[in-house]
C-alpha positions in Angstrom: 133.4 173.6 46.2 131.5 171.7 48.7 132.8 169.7 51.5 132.9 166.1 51.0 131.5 164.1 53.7 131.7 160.8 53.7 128.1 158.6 54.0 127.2 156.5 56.5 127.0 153.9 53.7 130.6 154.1 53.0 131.7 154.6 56.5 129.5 150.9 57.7 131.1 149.2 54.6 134.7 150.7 55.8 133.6 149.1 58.8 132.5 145.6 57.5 135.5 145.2 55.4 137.6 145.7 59.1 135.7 144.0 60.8 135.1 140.2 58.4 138.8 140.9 56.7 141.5 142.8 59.2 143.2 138.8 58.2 142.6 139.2 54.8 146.0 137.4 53.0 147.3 137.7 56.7 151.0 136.9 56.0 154.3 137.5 58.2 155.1 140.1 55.3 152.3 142.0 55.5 149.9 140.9 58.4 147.2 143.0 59.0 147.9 145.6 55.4 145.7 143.9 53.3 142.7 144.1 55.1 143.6 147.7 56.2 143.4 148.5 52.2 140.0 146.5 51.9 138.6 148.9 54.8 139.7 151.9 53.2 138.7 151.0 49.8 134.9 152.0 49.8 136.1 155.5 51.6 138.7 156.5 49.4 136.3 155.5 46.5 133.3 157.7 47.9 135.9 160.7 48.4 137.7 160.8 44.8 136.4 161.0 41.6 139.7 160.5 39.9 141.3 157.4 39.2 144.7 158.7 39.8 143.7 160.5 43.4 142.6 157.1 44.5 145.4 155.4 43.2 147.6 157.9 45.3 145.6 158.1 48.3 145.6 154.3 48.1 149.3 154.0 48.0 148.9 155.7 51.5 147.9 152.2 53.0 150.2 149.5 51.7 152.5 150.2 54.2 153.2 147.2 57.1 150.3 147.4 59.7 149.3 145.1 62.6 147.9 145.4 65.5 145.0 144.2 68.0 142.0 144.1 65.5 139.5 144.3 68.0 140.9 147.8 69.7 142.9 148.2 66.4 139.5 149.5 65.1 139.8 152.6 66.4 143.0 153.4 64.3 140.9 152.7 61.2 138.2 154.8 62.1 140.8 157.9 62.6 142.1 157.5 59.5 139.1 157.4 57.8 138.6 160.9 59.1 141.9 162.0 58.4 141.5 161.0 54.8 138.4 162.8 54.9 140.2 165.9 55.6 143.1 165.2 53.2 140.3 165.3 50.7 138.7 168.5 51.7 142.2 169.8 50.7 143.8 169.9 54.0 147.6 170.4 53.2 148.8 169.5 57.1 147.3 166.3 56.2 149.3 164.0 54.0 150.5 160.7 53.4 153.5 160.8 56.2 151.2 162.1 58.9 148.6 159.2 58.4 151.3 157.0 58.1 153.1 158.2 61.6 150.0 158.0 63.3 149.2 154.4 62.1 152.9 153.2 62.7 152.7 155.3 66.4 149.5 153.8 67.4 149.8 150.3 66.3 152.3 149.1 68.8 150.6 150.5 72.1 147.1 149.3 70.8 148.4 146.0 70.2 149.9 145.9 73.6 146.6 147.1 75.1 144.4 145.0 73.2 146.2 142.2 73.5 145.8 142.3 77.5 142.8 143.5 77.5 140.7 141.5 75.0 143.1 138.2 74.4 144.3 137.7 78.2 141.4 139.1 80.2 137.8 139.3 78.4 138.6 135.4 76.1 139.9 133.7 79.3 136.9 135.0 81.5 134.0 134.2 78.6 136.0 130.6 77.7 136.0 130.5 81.5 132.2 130.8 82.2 131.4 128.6 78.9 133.5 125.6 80.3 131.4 126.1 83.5 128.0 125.6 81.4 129.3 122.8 79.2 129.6 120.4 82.6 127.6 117.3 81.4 128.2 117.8 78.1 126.1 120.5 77.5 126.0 122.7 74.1 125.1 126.1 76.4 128.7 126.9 76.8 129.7 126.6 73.2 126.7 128.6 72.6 127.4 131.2 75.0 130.8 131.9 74.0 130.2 132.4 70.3 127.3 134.4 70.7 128.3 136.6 73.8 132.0 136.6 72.1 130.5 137.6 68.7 128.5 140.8 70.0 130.9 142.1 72.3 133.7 141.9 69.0 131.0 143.4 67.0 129.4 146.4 68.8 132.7 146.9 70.9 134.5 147.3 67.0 132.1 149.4 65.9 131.6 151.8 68.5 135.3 152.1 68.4 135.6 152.7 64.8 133.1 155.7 65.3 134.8 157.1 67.8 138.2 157.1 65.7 136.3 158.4 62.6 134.5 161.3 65.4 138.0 162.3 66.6 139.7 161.8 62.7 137.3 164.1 61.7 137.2 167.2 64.9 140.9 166.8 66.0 142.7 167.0 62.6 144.2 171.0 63.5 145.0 169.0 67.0 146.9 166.3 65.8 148.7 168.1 63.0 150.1 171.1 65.0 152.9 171.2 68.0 150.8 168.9 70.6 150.6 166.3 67.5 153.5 166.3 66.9 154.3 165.5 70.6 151.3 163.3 70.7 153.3 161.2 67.4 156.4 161.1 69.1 155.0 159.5 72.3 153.2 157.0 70.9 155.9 156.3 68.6 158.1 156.2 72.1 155.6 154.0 73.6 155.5 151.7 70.6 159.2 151.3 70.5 159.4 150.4 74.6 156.2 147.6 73.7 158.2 146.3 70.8 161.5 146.1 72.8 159.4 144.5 75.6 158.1 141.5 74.0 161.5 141.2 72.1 162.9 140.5 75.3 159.6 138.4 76.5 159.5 136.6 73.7 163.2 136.2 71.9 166.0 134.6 73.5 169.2 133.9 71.5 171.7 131.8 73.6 175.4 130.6 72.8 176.8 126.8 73.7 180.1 127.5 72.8 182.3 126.5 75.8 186.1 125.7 76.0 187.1 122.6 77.9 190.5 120.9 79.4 192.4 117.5 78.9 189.8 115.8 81.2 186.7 117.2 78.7 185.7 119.4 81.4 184.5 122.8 81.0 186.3 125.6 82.4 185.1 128.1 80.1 181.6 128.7 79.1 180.6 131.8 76.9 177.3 132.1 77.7 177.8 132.4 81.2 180.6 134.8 80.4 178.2 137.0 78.6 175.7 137.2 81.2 177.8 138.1 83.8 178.7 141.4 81.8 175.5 142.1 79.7 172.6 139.2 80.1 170.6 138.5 76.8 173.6 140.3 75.1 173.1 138.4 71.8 169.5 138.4 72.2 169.6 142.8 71.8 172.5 142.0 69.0 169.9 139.6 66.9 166.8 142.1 67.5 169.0 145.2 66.3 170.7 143.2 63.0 167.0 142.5 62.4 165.5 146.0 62.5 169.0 146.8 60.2 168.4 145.4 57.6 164.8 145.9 57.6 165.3 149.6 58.5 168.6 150.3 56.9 169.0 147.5 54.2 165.5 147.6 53.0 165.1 144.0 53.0 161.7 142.3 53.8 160.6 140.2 56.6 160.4 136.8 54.4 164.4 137.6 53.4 165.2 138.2 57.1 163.7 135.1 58.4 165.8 133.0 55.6 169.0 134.4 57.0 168.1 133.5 59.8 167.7 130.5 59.1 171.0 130.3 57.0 172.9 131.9 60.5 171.0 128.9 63.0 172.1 126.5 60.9 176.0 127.2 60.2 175.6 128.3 64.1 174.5 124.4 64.9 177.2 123.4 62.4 180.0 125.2 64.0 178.9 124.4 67.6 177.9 127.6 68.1 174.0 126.9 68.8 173.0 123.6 70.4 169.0 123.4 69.5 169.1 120.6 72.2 167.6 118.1 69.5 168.6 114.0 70.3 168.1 111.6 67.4 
């Protein structure tokens, strides 16, 4: 049986689909997994003749992914060469591995991306547009969304082909005993960016306090709490949420609601003061 190679056809549609829908039916449930399905959709179609295979290879994708799409490119483009060589009847290759990859990589790529492209190239381009648009002037609108638009484009693309070059030459690389190192760090490194904008980015804080006859305060939790463990409840709130995601299998939108449910009997209770004055 021949080897099945996927067209260039197939490969710039792959592309397109990335590059005009990584949002697609963005949600906080799914985010970017939608528009990862769209990308694959014109590969997996070009691999398989049968309706089942693509149903199953399919399935692959419609697991939680989000990540930088600029850089994030690059993931799709891999595993548009893995699947290439899942469909060529490599065995190392399945579902889990294109999975771990995916999972591993998302996190540092997001992390990367998101310095790289959202707090360095925007600000500089926005930066150098304002500068035009003194008097109002339309150059600097025009500059941005033309310079901004080929840089996303060409910079996507020439990622995704990179990905889909590696995908396709590295598969016996990332599926043997330096892959599987290779997973684990990335997974390591995605787990370290995760808990680093957890504690960036979340901050859980107690105003329960005790106070005497006078209505002072001569005991106040919060500052209890930091002077043993600070942002205790903050690392208690993160690891009850990746519980009963992890553990409990329950989804994002159900998390949030609880959430919810908890701030407000918190509020209640006196436990949470949301600093709101009516």
């Amino acid at each position: 049986m021949a080897e099945k190679k996927l067209s260039k056809k197939a490969l710039s549609k792959s592309f397109h689909n990335w590059y005009y829908g990584n949002l697609t039916c963005f949600s906080q449930e799914h985010m970017q997994t939608f528009g990862y399905l769209c990308s694959m959709l014109p590969l997996v179609d070009e691999l398989y003749d049968d309706e089942d295979k693509k149903a199953e290879s399919m399935e692959t994708y419609r697991a939680f992914f989000n990540t930088e799409p600029q850089l994030g490119a690059i993931i799709v483009g891999v595993t548009a060469g893995l699947e290439e060589a899942r469909a060529n009847g490599n065995k190392e290759v399945d579902s889990e591995t294109i999975n771990g990859l995916r999972a591993g990589l998302m996190g540092p790529i997001a992390g990367i991306g998101d310095s790289l492209v959202v707090g360095t190239v925007i600000p500089i381009l926005l930066g150098i547009a304002m500068g035009m648009s003194n008097g109002g002037s339309p150059m600097g609108a025009l500059f941005y969304i033309i310079v901004w638009n080929l840089f996303a484009y060409f910079g996507m693309k020439f990622l995704y082909n990179k990905g889909y070059q590696m995908g396709t030459k590295a598969v016996e690389f990332l599926v043997g005993d330096i892959g599987m190192a290779i997973r684990e760090a990335v997974t390591t490194l995605g787990g370290i960016v995760i808990g680093a904008v957890s504690a960036t980015w979340v901050s859980v804080k107690t105003s329960f306090h005790l106070t005497n006859a006078s209505g002072e305060a001569y005991m106040v939790l919060q500052d209890k709490l930091d002077g043993v463990f600070p942002g205790v409840l903050t690392a208690i709130f993160v690891i009850f949420c990746w519980w009963l995601m992890a553990k409990k299998q329950l989804s994002p939108i159900k998390v949030m609601l609880l959430l919810v449910v908890i701030a407000f009997i918190g509020v209640l209770v006196g436990f949470f003061n949301p600093g709101l004055s009516y």
